[in-house]
N, C-alpha and C positions, 0 to 999 in steps of 0.2 A: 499535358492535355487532359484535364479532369473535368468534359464534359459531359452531368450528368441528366438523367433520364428518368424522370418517378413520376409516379401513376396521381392520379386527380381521380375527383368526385366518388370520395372512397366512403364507404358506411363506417359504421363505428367496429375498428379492430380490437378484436378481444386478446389480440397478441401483444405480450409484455416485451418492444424490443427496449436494447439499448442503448444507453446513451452514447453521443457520437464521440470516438477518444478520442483524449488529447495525444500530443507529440512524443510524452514519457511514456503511454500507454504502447502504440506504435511500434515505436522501438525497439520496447519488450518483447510484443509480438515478433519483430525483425529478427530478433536473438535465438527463436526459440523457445519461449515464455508464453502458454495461450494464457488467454483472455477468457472470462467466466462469458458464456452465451446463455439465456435464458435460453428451454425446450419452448418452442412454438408448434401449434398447431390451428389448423384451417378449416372450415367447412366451405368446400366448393359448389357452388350454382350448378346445378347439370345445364343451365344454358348458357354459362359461361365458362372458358378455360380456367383450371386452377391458378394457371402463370398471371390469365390477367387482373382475375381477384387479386392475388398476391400484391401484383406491382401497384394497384391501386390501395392498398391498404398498406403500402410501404415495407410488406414482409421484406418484396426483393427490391433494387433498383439495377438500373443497367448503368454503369459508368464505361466510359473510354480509359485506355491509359496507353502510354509510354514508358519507355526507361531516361526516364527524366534522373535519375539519382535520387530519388527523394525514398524513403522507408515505405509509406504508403504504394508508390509503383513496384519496389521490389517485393513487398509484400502477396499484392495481385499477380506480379507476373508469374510469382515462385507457383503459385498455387495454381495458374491458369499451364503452367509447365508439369505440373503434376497431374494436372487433371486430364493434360493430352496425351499425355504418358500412359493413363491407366486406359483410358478409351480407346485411344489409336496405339495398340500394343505393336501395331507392325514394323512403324515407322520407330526408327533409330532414335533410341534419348537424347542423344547427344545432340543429333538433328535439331530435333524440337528445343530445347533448352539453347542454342548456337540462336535460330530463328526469333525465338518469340525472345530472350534479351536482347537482341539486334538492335540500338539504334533508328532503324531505318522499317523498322515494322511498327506494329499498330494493333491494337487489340481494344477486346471490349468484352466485359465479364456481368455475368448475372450475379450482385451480390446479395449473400444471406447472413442474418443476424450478423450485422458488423463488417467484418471484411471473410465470410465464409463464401469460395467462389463455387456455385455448382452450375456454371454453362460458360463460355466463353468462346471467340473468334480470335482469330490472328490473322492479320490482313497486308498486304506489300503496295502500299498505294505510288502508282506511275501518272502523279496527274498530268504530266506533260505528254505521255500519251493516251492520257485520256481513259484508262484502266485500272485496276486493282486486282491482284491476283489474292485470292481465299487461301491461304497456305493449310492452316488449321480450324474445325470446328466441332465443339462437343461438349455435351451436358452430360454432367453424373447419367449412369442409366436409372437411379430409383423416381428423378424427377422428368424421362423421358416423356411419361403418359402426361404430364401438365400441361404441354405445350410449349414450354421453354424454346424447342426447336424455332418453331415458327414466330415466335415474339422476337426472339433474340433477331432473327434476321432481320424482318419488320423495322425494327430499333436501328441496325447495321445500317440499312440504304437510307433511312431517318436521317441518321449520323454523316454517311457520304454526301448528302446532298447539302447538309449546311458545311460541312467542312470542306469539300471539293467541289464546286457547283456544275463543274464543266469534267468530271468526270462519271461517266452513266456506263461506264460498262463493267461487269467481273465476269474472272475468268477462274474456274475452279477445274484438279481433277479428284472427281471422287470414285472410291472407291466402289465395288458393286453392293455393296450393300446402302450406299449413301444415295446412290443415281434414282431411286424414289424419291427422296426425302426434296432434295433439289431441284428435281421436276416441279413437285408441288409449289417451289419457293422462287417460279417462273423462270429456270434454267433451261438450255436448251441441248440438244448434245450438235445442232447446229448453230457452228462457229461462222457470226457474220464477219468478225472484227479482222482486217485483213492480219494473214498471218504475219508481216512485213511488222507488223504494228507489235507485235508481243514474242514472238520468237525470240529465244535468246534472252527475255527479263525473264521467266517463268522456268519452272524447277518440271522437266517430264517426271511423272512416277511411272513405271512399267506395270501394267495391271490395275491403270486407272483410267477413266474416261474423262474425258476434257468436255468441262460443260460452261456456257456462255451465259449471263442474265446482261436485256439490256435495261433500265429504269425510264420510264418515261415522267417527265418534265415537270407534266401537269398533275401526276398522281401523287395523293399525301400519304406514303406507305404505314402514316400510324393510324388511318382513319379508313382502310381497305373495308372491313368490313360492314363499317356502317353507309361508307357510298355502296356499296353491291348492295346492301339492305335496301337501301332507296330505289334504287334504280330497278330491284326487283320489283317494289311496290309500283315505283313507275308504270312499269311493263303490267303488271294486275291491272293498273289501273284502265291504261289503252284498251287492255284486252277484254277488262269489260265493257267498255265504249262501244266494241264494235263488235261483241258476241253478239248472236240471236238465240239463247239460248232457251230466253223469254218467248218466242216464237211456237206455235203452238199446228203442226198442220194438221188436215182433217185425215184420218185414218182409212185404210184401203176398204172400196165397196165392193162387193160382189153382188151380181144380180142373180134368179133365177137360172141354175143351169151351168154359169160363167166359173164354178168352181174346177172344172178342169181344163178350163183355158189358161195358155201360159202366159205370164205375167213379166209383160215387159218393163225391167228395170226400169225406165225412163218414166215410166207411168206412175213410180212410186213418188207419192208425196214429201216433196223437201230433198227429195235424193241430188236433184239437180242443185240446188241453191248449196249445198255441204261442197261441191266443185268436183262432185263427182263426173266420169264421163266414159263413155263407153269402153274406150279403149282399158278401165284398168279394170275390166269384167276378166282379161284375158290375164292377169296378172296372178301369180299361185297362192292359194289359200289357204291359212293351215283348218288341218279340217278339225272342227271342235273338239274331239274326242282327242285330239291330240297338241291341243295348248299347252298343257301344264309341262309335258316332256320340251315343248318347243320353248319355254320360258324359262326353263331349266338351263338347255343347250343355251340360252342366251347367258343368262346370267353365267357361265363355266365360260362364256370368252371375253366375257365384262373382265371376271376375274381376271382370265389369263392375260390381256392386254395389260390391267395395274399390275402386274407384277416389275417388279424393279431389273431382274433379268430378262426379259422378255423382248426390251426392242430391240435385238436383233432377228425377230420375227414378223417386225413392222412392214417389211418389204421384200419381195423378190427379191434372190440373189441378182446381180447383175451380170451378165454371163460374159459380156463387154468386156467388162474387168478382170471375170474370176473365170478366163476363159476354158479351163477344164474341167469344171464344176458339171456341165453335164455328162462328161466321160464317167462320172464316177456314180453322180445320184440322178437315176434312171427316172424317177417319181419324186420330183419337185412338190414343198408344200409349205404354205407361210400362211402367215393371218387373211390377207388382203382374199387369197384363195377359199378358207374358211370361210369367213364373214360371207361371202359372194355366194358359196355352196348354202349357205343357213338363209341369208335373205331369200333364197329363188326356191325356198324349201325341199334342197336337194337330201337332206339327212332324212333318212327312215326311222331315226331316233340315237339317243344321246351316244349310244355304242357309235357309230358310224363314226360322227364329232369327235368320238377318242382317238379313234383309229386313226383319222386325218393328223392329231394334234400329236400323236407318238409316231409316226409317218416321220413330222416333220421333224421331233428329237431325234429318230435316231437317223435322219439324214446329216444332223448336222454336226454329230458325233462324230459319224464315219466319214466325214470330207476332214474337220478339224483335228481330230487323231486326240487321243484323251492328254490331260495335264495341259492343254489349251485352255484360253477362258472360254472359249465357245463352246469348247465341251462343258466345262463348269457351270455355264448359262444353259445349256441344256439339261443337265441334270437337276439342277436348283426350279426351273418354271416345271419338270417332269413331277418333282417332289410335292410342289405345291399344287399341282392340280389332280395327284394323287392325295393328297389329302383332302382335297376339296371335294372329293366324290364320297370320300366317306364318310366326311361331315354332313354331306346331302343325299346319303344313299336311302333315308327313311322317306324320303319325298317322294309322291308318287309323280 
């Protein structure tokens, strides 16, 4: 399966690649024999990723591959076996090299000058039931900040969709420090796909989270960005259709004397047309002098919510389930209670907000008991929003 994938409407590359080898060439490489690579180098757009310049100007391309027998697959798979190797140190070699030679697997590699791989996937495709499990996924770390992550996926459901047409689901576990990256890359950590359906094809890791993508039909996953570009402009566009922004009302009069008359809201020009209405007079206000702390506290739970350990904060414990959980923590505390205390501007300032959000660390410590991942996830979001405060401690 040597389905490849290169970039279009590229400017003129200043990069000297090579030319494509032949079969003796190959071989050599097979052996053990590198190949001369010319050094390349890139200047990237800031409003474009470096990955997608690259792929348009043919630095990289993404191929598919199998263990066909042929010198070119063993070539990529060796290299995409080394490269999971060095990224995912946790996971067993032996594993990984068993897996990704398998027959019955599937990969896809970002390639550089020639046959150099620095990103690739490994994939267990179940088109009969209609899934694909993500076994393995990772880019050299120096080419992380490129964007390779997100291209290479992009490419991945590209690839599933012509080659499996009737399979739209993947089913991954990643690791905690991966459960960001996959969010982003429309995972879910809820599992629609009946468990009936995958049980038993897929490998549990202990210490990993199981997370779902499903693919919808009508989206072209190599053109994401420039549909949401449109569609934003769309929305600009409506929204100035129907702004009044242009709108001009006449400004508040006062007569002789009327300056210490109270001034009913209602009476202010244009108030009413904005859809304002009485009732949200009664709604709490932060009072000026104290926005910039209240914009502060917001931003420190923007962060804390992105953080990749964090959603097991997303919700109330369930006491249903975790039926002793309140024998133990006396003062229950999660996001949903946060955010609620900030919107109805229950905080006296950003101290208060900490207190709540180390409340909730070390409740979750002392029910999980340490060398747990919950404890791990609490110390990991504790660390980053201690850093966060002292990155922003000069703000006033």
């Amino acid at each position: 399966m040597n389905d490849q994938v290169s970039g279009v409407n590229g400017h003129e590359s200043r990069i000297k690649l090579e030319d494509t080898m032949d079969e003796s060439q190959l071989n050599r490489l097979a052996t053990g024999v590198t190949v001369d690579a010319a050094k390349s180098s890139s200047t990237a757009l800031k409003s474009e990723k470096a990955a997608n310049i690259e792929l348009r100007k043919g630095v990289i391309k993404i191929e598919a591959v199998e263990n066909d027998g042929s010198p070119r697959s063993f070539i990529m798979l060796t290299q995409l076996k080394t490269l999971f190797q060095k990224q995912l140190p946790k996971m067993p070699r032996g594993y990984i090299a068993r897996l990704v030679y398998d027959s019955n697997s599937r990969c896809m590699g970002i390639i550089k000058r020639g046959l150099k791989v620095v990103g690739g996937i490994c994939f267990r495709p179940f088109p009969q039931r209609g899934f694909a499990e993500i076994v393995f996924f990772a880019t050299n770390s120096v080419d992380q900040v490129k964007g390779y992550g997100s291209m290479l996926m992009d490419h991945y459901k590209a690839h599933i969709r012509r080659t499996y047409p009737d399979m739209l689901h993947f089913l991954t576990y990643a690791d905690n420090y991966a459960v960001g990256y996959f969010r982003k890359q429309g995972f879910s950590q809820e599992i629609t796909l009946p468990r009936s359906v995958w049980a038993g094809y897929i490998k549990d890791y202990e210490g990993g989270t199981i997370m779902q993508c499903t693919m919808l039909r009508k989206v072209d996953y190599l053109r994401t960005k420039e549909v949401i570009a449109k569609q934003l402009e769309a929305v600009k566009t409506k929204m100035a259709e129907k702004s009044k922004d242009s709108v001009v009302y006449p400004g508040l009069q006062w007569g002789d004397g009327d300056e210490h008359k109270p001034l009913d809201p209602q009476d202010v020009p244009g108030l009413r047309e904005t859809g304002w209405t009485v009732d949200m007079a009664t709604e709490p206000v932060v009072p000026w002098y104290k926005v910039k702390e209240y914009n502060k506290m917001r931003r420190l739970m923007e962060a804390l919510h992105k953080h990749p350990d964090a959603f097991i904060f997303d919700r109330a414990v369930d006491t249903n389930i975790v039926t002793d959980y309140e024998d133990v923590i006396k003062k229950p505390m999660d996001f949903p209670k946060m955010d609620s205390k900030l919107s109805k501007n229950e905080y006296s300032n950003l101290d208060a907000l900490v207190a709540d959000a180390q409340l909730m660390f070390d409740n979750c410590r002392l029910y999980n008991g340490v060398g747990s991942n919950f404890h791990r996830y609490a110390d990991s979001t504790e660390a980053m929003m201690k850093n966060w405060l002292v990155e922003n401690e000069d703000e006033a």
